[in-house]
C-alpha positions as CSV (number, residue, x, y, z in Angstrom):
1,X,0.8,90.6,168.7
2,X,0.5,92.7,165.7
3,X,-2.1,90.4,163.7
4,X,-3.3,92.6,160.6
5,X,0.9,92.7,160.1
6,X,1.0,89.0,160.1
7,X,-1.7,88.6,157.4
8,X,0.0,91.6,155.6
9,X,3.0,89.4,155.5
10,X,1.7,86.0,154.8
11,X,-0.2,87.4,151.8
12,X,2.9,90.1,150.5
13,X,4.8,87.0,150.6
14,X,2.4,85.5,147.7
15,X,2.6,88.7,145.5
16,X,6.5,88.8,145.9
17,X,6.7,85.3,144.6
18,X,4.0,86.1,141.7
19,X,1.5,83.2,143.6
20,X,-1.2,85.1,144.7
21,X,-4.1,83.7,143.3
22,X,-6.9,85.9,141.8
23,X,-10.6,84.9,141.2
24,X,-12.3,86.3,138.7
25,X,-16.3,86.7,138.4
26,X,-17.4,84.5,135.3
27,X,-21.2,83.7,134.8
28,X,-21.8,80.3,133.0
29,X,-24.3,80.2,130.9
30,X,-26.1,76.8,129.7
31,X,-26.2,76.2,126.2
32,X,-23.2,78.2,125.4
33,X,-20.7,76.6,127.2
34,X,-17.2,76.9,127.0
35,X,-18.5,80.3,126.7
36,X,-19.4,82.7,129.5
37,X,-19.2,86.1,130.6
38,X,-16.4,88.1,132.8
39,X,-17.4,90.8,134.9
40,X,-14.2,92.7,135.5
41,X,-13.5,95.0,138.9
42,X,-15.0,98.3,136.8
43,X,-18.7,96.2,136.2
44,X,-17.9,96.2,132.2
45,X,-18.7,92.4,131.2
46,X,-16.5,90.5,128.3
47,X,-17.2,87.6,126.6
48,X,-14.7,84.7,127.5
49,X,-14.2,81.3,126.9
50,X,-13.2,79.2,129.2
51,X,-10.4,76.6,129.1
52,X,-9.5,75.3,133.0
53,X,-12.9,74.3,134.1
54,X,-13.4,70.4,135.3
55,X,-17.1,70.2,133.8
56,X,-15.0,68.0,130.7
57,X,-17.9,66.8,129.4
58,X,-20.2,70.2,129.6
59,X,-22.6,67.7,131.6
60,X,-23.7,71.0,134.2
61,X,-25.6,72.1,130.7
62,X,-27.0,68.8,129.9
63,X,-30.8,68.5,129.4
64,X,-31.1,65.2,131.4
65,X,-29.0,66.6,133.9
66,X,-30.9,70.0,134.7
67,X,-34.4,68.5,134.2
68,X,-33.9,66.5,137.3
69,X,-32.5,69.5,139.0
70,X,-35.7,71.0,138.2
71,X,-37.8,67.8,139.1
72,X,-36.0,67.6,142.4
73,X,-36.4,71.0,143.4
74,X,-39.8,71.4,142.1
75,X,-40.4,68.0,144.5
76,X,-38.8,69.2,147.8
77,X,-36.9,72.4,147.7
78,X,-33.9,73.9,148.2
79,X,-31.9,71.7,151.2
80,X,-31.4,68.4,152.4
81,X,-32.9,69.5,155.6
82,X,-30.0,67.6,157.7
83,X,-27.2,65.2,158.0
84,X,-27.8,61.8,156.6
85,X,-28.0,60.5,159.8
86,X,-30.7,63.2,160.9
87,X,-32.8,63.9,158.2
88,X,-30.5,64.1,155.5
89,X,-31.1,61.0,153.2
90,X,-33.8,61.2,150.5
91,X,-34.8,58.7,148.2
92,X,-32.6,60.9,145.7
93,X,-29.4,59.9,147.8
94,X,-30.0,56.5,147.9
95,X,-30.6,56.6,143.8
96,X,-27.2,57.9,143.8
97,X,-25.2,55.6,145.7
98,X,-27.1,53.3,143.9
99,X,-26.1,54.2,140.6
100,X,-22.6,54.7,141.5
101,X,-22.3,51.4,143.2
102,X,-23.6,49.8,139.9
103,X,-21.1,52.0,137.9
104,X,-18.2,50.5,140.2
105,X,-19.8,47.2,140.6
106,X,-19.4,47.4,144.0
107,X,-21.9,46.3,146.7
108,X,-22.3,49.9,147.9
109,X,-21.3,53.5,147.8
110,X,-21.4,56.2,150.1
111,X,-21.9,59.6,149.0
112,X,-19.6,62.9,150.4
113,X,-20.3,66.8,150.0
114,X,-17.5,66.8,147.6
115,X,-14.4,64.0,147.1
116,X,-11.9,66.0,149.0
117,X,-14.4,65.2,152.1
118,X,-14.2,61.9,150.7
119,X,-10.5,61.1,150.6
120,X,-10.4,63.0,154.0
121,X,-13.0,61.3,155.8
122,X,-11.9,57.8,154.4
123,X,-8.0,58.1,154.8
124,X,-8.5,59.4,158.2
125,X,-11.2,57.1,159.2
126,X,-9.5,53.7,158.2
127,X,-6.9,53.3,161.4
128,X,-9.8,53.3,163.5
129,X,-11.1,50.3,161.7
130,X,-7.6,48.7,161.3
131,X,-5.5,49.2,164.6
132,X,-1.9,49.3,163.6
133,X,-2.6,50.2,159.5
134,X,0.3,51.6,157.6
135,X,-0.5,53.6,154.6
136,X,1.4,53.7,151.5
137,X,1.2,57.0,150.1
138,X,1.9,58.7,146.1
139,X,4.3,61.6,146.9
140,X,1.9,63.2,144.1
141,X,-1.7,62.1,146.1
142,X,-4.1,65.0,146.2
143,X,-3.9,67.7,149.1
144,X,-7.0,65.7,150.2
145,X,-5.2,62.4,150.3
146,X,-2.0,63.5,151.8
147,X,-4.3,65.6,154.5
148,X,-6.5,62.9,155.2
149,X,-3.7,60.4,156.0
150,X,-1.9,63.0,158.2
151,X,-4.8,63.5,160.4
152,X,-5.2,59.6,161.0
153,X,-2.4,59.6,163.4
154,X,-1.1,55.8,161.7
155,X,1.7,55.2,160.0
156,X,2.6,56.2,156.8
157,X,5.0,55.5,154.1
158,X,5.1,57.8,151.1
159,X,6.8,56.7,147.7
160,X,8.3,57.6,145.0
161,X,5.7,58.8,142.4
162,X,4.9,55.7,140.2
163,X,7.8,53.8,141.5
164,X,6.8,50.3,141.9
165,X,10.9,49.3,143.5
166,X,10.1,52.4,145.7
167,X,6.8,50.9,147.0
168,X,8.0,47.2,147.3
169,X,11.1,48.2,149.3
170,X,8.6,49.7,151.7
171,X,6.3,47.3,151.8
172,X,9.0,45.0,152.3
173,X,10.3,46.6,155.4
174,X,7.6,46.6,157.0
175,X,5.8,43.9,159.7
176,X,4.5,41.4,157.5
177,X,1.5,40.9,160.0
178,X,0.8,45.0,160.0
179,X,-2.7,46.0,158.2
180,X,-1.3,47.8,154.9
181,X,-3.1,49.9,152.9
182,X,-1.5,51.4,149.1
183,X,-3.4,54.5,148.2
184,X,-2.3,56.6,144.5
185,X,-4.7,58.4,141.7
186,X,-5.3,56.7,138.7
187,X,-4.6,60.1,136.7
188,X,-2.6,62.8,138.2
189,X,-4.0,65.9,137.4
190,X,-1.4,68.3,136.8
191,X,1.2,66.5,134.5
192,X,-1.8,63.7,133.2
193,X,0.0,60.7,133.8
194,X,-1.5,57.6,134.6
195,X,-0.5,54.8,137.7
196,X,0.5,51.5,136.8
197,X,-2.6,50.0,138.6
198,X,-2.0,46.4,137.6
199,X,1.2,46.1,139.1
200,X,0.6,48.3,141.7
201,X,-2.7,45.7,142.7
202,X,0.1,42.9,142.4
203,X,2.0,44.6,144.9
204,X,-1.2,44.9,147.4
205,X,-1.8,41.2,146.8
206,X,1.9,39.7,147.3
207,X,2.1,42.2,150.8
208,X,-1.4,41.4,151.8
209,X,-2.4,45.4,151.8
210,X,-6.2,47.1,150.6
211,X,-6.0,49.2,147.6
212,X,-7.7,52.6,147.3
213,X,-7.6,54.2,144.3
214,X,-8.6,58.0,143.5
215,X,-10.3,58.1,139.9
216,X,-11.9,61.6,140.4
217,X,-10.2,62.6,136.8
218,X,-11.0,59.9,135.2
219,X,-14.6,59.0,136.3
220,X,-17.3,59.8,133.4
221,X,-14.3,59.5,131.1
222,X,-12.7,56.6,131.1
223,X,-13.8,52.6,130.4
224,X,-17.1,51.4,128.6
225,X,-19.3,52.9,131.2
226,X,-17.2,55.5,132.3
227,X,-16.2,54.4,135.9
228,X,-12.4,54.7,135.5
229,X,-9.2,53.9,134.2
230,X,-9.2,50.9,136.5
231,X,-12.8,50.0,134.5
232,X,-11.3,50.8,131.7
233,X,-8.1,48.4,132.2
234,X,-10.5,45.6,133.7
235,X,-9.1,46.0,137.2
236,X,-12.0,47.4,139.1
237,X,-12.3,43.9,141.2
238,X,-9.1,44.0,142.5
239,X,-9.5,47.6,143.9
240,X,-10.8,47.6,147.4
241,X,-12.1,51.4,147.7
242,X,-12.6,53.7,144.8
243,X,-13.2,57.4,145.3
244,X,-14.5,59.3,142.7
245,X,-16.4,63.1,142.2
246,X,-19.5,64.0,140.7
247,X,-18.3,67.5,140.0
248,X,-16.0,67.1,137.1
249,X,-16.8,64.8,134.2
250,X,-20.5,64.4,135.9
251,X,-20.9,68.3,135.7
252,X,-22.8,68.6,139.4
253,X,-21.1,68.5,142.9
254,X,-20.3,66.2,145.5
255,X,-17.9,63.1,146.0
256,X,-17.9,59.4,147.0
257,X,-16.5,56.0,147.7
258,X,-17.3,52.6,146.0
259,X,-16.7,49.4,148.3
260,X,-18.0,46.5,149.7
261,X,-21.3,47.0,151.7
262,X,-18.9,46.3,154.9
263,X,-16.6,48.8,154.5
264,X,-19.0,51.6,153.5
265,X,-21.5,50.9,156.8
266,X,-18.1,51.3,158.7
267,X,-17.2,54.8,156.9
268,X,-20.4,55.8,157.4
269,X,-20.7,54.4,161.1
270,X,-17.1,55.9,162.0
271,X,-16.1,59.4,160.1
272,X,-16.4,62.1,161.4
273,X,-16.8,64.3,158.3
274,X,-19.5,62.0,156.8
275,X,-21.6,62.0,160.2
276,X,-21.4,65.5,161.3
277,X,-22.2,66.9,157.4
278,X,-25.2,68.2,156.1
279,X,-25.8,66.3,153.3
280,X,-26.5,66.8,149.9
281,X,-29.3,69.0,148.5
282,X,-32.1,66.1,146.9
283,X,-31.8,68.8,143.7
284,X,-27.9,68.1,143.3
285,X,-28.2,64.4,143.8
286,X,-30.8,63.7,141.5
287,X,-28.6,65.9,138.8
288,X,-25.7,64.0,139.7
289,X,-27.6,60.5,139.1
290,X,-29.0,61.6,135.8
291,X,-25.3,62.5,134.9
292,X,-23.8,59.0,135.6
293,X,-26.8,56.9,134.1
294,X,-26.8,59.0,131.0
295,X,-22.8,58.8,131.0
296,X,-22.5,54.6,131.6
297,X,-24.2,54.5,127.4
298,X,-22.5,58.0,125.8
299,X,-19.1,56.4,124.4
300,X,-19.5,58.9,122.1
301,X,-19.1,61.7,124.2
302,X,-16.1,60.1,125.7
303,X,-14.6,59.5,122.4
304,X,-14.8,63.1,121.2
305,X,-13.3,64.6,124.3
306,X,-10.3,62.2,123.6
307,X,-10.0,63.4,120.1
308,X,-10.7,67.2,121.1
309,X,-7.5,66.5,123.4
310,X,-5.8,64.5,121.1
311,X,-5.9,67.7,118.4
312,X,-4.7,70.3,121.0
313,X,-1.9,68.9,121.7
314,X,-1.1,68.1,118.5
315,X,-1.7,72.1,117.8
316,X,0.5,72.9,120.7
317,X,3.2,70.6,119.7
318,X,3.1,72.0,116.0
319,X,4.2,75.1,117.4
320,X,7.0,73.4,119.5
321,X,5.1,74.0,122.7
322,X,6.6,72.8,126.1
323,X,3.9,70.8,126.7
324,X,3.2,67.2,128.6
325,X,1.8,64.8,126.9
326,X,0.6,61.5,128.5
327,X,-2.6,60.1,126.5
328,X,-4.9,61.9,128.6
329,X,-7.0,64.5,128.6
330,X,-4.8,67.1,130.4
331,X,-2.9,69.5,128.7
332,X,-0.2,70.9,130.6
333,X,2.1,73.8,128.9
334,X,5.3,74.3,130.9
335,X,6.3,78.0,131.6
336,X,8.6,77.5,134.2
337,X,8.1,80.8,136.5
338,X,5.6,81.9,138.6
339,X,5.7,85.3,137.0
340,X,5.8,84.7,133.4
341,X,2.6,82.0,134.0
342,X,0.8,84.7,135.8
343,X,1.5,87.3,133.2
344,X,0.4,84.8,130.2
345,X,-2.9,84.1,132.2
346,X,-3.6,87.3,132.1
347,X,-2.6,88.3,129.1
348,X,-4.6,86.0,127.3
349,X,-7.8,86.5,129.1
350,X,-8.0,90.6,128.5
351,X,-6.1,90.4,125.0
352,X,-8.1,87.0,123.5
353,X,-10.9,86.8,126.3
354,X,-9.6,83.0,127.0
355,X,-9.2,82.2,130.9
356,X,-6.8,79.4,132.3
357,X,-5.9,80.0,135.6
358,X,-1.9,79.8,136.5
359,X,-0.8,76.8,138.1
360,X,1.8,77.5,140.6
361,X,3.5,76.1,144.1
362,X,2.8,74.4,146.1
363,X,-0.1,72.8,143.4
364,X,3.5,71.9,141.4
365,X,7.0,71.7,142.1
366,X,8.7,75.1,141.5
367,X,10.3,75.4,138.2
368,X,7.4,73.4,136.7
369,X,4.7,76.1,136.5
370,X,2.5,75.6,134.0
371,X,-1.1,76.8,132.4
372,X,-3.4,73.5,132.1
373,X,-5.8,73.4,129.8
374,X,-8.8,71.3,129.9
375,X,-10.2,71.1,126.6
376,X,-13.9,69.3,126.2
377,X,-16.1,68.0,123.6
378,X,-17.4,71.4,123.4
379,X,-14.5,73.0,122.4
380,X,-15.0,72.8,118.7
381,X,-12.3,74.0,115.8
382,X,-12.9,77.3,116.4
383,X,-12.2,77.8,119.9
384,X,-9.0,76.1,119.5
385,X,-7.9,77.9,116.1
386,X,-8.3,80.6,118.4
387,X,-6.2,79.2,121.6
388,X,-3.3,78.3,120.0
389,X,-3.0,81.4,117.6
390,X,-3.3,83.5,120.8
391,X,-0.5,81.1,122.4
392,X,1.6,81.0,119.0
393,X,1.3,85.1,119.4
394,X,2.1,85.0,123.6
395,X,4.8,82.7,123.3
396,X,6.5,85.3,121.0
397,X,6.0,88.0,122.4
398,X,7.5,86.3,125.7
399,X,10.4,85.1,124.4
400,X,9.8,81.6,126.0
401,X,11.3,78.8,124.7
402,X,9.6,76.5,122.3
403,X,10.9,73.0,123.2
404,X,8.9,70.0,123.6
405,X,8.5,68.3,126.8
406,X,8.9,64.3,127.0
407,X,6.8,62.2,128.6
């Protein structure tokens, strides 16, 4: 077996299709963000700014949040020391789950290395608690819910994104007396639309299934406190497991679940991928607690994200941009091919210095590539004067098509 051709294969493969993904070395730099600085293959540096990062609040620059990085660190160093079960739980943990537990008002919350871990651990976890449990899936569920219920070995049913007839019929086929479980996002993150949670919880309660719901683009964002769009629509209490992430709107790392004190002790008792982890560093929990107590009073940081959106797309659309628009804070422009999105990624980030990674398959269907832009409160007029003339001037010289996409 040849196995240097094999990986020469896989990875030509990628190139031929224009979906081989590139990193490029950017150094953020607190107090200027969306700003920060490229250092390209040659070691010349550029000035960028930065329009596909999750930090959509600019919380990983926040004073609260990096003086009790410093507190933390300057307390007990680098590392946890452990897994939470050795010696890997700190009174800087338990703050956390605490504070996320209140955000939720749920009786508990158990915190993960990141919220893929989360959904893994979790989705995997729960036929070993329920004996029998059939999982209804969103076809468009995270790579970390789709992988999580895979590896569970129960039964799964996946339906048709957002379609409630889709999900009843299954539900309805099944054995009334089988454990169910219905698990969707409450914002998908590529195209921005949002689930029909009510109706989706009416569903769970007619078929007598548990309801977890994945806010992780929503949390920080979303409701009077920031815990959601279920928060937000006033259906937290009829959601049986939330997940949600402390490294997007929160600005740190790390992921979770919110649920009754029951089924966190048996996640925590049970999975695999929360026993056998070293948790946490004390430094990154204690940032991430600062983050979500600060964020459960700053409406007003919510509110000008919204409107920062709000006027992109309203940019965009001025220039009859194929964009997506669903109320929410992602802003998906439609290119179409994997080629063209590749070449507009890159020729806005050495032409204008502004970086948005393509967004290819499998991440979307083919034929829907896209660039997503993420814009935040501290994206002000002038970054965005300066997006959407370098897209007005791209687009042109392209020869893409300018025509809206519905909703």
């Amino acid at each position: 077996m040849d196995y240097v051709a094999g990986l020469d294969k896989a990875l030509n493969a990628l190139h031929e299709e224009g979906r081989y993904r590139t990193f490029i070395d950017i150094e953020r730099r607190k107090g200027a963000f969306p700003h920060a600085v490229w250092t390209k293959p040659d070691g010349s540096e550029q000035n960028i700014t930065v329009w596909c990062g999750n930090d959509y609040l600019g919380m990983g620059q926040h004073p609260v949040v990096t003086a009790a990085m410093h507190e933390a660190v300057d307390a007990t160093g680098a590392g946890s020391g452990g897994t939470r079960n050795i010696s890997g739980t700190t009174v800087y943990h338990k703050r956390l789950e605490a504070e996320l537990a209140d955000l939720h008002r749920k009786e508990a919350a158990l915190l993960f290395t990141s919220a893929y871990i989360a959904n893994d651990a979790t989705l995997s976890t729960l036929p070993k608690l329920f004996p029998g449990l059939i999982i209804y899936s969103d076809e468009l569920n995270h790579a970390s819910m789709i992988e999580g219920i895979r590896r569970n070995g129960g039964a799964k049913r996946v339906f048709k994104h957002n379609d409630l007839d889709d999900l009843r019929a299954k539900l309805a086929a099944d054995d009334p007396a089988a454990p169910k479980l219905i698990a969707f996002e409450s914002i998908y993150s590529m195209d921005g639309d949002i689930a029909p949670i009510e109706a989706i919880c009416d569903l769970a309660d007619e078929f007598g299934a548990l309801t977890y719901i994945d806010e992780v683009h929503a949390v920080g964002m979303y409701g009077p406190r920031g815990a959601g769009v279920a928060e937000r629509d006033g259906l937290m209490g009829r959601i049986d497991i939330i997940n949600g992430t402390l490294a997007k709107a929160y600005g740190v790392m790390g992921g979770y679940i919110a649920a009754s004190a029951k089924m966190c002790d048996a996640i925590r008792s049970y999975a695999p991928g929360f026993i056998f982890t070293t948790s946490l560093p004390p430094s990154v929990a204690a940032g991430a607690a600062a983050s979500v107590a600060h964020l459960k009073t700053d409406q007003n940081l919510r509110d000008k994200h919204q409107t920062q959106a709000r006027i992109l797309k309203m940019r965009l659309k001025g220039l009859g941009m194929p964009i997506i628009d669903h109320g929410t804070h992602i802003v998906p422009v439609i290119v179409g091919d994997p080629v063209h999105t590749k070449q507009l990624s890159d020729m806005l980030l050495e032409g204008y210095g502004i970086y948005v990674q393509p967004i290819n398959f499998p991440t979307v269907p083919r034929g829907t590539e896209r660039l997503r832009f993420t814009p935040s409160p501290v994206h002000g007029p002038k970054e965005i004067d300066a997006l959407v003339r370098a897209m007005d001037e791209l687009w042109s010289h392209c020869a893409l098509n300018r025509a809206e996409m519905s909703a």
